[in-house]
TILUMMI-148734 format. One record per atom (N, C-alpha, C): residue in one letter; x, y, z. Coordinates in steps of 0.05 Angstrom, whole numbers, plus 5000, padded with zeros to 4 digits. Layout:
// residues N
 residu   px   py   pz
      A    X    Y    Z
...
//
This chain:
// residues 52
 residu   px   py   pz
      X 9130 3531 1142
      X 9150 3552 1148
      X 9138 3580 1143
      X 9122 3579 1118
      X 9111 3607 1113
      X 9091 3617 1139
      X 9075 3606 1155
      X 9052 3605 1173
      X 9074 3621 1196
      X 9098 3604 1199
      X 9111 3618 1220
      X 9116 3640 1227
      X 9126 3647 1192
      X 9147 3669 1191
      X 9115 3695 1190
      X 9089 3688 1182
      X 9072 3701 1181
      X 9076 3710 1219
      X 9059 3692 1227
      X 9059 3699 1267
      X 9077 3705 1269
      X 9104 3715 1263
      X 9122 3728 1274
      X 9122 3751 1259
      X 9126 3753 1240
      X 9120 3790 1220
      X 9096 3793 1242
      X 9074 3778 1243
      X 9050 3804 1265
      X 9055 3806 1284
      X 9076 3788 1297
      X 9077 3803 1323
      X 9093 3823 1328
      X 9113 3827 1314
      X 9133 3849 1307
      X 9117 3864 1309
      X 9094 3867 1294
      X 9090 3890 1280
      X 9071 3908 1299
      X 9053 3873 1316
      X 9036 3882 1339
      X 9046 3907 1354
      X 9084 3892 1370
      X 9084 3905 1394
      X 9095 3934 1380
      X 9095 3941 1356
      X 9105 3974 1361
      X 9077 3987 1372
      X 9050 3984 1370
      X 9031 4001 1380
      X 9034 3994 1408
      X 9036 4023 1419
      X 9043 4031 1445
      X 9015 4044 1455
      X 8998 4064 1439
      X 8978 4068 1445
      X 8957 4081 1431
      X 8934 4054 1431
      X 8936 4037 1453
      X 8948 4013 1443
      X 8951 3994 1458
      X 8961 3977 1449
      X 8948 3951 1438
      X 8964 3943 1419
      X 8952 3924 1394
      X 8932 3898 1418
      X 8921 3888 1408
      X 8909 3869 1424
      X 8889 3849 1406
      X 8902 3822 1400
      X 8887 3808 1382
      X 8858 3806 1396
      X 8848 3801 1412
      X 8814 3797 1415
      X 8803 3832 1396
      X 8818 3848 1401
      X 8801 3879 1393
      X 8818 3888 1367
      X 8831 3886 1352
      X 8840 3898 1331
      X 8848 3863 1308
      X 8849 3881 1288
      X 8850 3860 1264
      X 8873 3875 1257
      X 8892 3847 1240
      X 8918 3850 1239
      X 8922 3870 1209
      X 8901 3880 1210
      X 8894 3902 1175
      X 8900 3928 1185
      X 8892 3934 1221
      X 8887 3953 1226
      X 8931 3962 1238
      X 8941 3946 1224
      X 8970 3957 1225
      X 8976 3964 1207
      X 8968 3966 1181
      X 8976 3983 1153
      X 8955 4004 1148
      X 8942 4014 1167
      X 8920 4031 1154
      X 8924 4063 1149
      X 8929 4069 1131
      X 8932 4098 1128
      X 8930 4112 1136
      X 8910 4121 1146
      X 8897 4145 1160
      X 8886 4142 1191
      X 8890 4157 1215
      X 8883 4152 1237
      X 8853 4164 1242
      X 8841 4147 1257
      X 8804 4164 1259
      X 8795 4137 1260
      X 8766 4136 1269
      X 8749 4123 1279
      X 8737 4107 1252
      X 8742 4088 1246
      X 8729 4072 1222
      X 8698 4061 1226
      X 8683 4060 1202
      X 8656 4049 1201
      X 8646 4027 1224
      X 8665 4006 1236
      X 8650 3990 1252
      X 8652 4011 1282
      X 8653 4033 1295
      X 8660 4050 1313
      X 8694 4043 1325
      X 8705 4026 1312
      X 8742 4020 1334
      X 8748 4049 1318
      X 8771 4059 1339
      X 8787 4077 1335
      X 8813 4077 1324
      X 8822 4075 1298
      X 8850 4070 1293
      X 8877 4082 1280
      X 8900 4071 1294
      X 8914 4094 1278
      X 8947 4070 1284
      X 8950 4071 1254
      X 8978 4054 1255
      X 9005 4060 1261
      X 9015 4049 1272
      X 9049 4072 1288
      X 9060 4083 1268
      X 9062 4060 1240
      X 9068 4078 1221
      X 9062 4114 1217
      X 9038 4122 1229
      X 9018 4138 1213
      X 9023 4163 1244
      X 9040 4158 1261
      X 9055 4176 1281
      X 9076 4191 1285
//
């Protein structure tokens, strides 16, 4: 039950990024709580809807 209710909190949380948009092959599900928007050490660009 817990596994479920996990895949559903991320996808919630996926579709608020509008842009760009969330996309499991290119973003890790860390990069939706992340504080600050800007280009992180591996070169992805990120910025959490929260953080708009």
């Amino acid at each position: 039950m817990g596994g479920l209710q996990y895949l559903l909190a991320e996808k919630v949380a996926a579709l608020a990024w509008s842009q760009p948009a969330y996309l499991y092959s290119r973003n890790y599900i860390s990069d939706l709580g992340i504080p600050h928007c800007g280009v992180i050490a591996d070169g992805r660009e990120i910025c959490s809807p929260c953080m708009r």
